[in-house]
ChimeraX commands (.cxc) that place a marker at each C-alpha (Angstrom):
marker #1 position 0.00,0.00,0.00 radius 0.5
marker #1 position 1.54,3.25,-0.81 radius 0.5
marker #1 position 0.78,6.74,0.41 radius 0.5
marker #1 position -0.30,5.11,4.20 radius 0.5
marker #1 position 0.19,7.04,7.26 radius 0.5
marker #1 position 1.13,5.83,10.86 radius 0.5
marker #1 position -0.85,7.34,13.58 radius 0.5
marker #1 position 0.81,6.91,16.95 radius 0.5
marker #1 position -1.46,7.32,20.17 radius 0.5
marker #1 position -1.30,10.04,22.41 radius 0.5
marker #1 position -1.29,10.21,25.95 radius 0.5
marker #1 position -4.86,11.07,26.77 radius 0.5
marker #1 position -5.82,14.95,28.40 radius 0.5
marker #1 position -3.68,17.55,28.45 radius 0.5
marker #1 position -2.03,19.05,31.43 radius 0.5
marker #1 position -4.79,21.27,33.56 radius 0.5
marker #1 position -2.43,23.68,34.64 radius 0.5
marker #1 position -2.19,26.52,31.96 radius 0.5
marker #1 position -6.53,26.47,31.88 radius 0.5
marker #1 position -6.08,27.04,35.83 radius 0.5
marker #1 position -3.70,29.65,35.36 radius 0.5
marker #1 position -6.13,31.34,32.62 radius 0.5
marker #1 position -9.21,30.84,34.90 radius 0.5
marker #1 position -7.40,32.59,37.60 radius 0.5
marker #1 position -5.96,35.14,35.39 radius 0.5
marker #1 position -9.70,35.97,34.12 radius 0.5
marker #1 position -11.62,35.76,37.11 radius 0.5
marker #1 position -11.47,39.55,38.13 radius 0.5
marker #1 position -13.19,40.26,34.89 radius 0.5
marker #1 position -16.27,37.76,35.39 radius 0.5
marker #1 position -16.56,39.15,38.86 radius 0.5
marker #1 position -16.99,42.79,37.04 radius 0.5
marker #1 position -19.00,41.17,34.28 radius 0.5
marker #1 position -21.22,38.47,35.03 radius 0.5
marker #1 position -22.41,38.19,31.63 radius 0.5
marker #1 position -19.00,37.78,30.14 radius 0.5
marker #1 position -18.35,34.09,31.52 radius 0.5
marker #1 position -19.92,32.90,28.12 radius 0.5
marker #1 position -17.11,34.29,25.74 radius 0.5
marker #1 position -14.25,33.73,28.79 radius 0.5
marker #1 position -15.82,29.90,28.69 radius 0.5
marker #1 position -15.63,29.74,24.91 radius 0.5
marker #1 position -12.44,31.25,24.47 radius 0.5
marker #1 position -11.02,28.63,27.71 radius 0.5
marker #1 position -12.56,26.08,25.65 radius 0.5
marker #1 position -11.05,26.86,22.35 radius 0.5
marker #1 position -7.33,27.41,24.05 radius 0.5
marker #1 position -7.87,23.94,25.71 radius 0.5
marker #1 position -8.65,21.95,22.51 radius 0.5
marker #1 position -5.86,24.07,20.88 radius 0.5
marker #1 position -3.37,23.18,23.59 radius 0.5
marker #1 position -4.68,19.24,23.16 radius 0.5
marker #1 position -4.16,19.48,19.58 radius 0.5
marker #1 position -0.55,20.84,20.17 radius 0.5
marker #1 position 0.37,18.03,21.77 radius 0.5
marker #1 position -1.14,15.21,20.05 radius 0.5
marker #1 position 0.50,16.63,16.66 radius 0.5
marker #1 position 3.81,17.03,19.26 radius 0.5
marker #1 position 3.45,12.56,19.04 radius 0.5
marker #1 position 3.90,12.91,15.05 radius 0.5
marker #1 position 6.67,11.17,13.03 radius 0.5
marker #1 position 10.06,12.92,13.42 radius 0.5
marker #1 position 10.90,15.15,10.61 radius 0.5
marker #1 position 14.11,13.17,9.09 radius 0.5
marker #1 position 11.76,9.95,8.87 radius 0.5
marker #1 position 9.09,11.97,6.62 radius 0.5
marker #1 position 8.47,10.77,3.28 radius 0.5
marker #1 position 10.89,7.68,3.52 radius 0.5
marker #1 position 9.32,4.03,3.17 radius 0.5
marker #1 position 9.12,2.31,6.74 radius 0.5
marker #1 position 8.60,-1.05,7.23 radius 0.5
marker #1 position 6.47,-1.87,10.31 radius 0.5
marker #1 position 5.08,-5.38,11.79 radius 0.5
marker #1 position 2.72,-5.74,13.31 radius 0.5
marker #1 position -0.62,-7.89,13.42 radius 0.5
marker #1 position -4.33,-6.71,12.54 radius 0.5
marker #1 position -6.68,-5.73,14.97 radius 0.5
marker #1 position -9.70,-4.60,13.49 radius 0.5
marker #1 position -11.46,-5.58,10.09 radius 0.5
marker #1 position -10.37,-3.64,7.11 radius 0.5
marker #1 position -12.66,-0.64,5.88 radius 0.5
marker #1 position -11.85,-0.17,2.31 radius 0.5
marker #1 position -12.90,3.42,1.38 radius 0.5
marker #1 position -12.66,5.77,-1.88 radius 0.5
marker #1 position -8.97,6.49,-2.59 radius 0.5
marker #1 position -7.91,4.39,1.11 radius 0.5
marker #1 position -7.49,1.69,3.22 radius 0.5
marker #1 position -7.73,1.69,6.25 radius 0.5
marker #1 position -7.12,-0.80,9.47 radius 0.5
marker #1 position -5.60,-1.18,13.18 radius 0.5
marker #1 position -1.96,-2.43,13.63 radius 0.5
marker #1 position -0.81,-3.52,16.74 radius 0.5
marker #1 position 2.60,-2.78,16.75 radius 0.5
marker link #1:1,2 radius 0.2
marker link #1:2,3 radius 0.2
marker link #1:3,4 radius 0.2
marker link #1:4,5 radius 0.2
marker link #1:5,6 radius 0.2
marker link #1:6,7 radius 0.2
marker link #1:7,8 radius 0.2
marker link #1:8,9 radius 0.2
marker link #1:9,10 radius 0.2
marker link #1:10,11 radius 0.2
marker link #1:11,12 radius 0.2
marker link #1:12,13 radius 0.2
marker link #1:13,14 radius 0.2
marker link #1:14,15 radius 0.2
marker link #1:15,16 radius 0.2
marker link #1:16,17 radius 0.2
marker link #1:17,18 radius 0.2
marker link #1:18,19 radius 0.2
marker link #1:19,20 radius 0.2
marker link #1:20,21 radius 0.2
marker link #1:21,22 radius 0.2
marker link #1:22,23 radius 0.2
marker link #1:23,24 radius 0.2
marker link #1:24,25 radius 0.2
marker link #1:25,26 radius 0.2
marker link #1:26,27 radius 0.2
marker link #1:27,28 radius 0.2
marker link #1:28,29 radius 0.2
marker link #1:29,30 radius 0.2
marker link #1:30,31 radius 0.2
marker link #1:31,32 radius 0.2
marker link #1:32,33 radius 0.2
marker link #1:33,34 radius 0.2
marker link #1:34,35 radius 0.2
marker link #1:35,36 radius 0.2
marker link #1:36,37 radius 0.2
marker link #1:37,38 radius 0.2
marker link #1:38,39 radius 0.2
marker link #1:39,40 radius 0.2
marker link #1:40,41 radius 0.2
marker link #1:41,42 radius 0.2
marker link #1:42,43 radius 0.2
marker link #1:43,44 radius 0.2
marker link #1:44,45 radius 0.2
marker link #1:45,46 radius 0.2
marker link #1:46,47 radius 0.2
marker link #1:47,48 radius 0.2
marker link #1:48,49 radius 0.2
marker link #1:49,50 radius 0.2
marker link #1:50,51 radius 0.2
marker link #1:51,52 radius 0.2
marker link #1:52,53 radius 0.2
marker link #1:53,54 radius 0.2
marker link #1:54,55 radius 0.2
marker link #1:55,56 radius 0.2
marker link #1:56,57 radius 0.2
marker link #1:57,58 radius 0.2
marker link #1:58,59 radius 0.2
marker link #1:59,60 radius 0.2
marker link #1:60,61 radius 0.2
marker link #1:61,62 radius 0.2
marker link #1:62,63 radius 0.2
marker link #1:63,64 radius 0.2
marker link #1:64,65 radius 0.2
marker link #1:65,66 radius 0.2
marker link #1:66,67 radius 0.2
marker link #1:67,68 radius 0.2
marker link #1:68,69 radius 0.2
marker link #1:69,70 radius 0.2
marker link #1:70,71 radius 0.2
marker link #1:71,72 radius 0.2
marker link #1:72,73 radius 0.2
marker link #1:73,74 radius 0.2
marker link #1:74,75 radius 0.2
marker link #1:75,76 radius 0.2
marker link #1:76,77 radius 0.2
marker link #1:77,78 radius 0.2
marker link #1:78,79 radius 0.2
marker link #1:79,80 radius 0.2
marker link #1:80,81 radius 0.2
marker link #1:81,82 radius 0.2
marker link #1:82,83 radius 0.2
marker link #1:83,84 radius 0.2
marker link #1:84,85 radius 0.2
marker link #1:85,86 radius 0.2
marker link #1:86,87 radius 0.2
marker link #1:87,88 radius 0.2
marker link #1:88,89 radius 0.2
marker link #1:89,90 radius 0.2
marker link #1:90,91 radius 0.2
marker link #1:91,92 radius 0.2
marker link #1:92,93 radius 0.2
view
């Protein structure tokens, strides 16, 4: 199969502690506006999936091993799912 990519797991959630920093950091505002907790809460939330995203992309191949042929092994998990232009499967490594 040519043109595959390897995903490699991540590590689950995120660290809590720069969200707790930025709640802290914000709170004097909500206390002066009430009614801005719902864009403070929406901008938290998109920081926090931005940070997760960060990291899980931080689990990627290394640079120098881009675009090179790898050979893994590895035994089938999961039934194949043939779809248009892929195929797609679970390895276990």
């Amino acid at each position: 199969m040519t043109g595959g990519a390897l995903a490699l797991g991540g590590s689950g959630l995120p660290s809590a502690w720069p969200l707790v920093a930025g709640g802290a950091v914000l709170l004097p505002v909500v206390m002066r506006a009430p009614r801005a907790w719902l864009a403070i809460a929406a901008l938290v939330g998109a920081l926090g999936s931005t940070y997760a995203a960060r990291l899980e992309f931080d689990h990627g191949l290394p640079r120098p091993l881009e675009g090179k042929t790898l050979a893994v092994t590895g035994r089938v998990t999961a039934l194949v799912r043939h779809e248009r232009g892929r195929v797609r499967f679970y390895l276990a490594v």
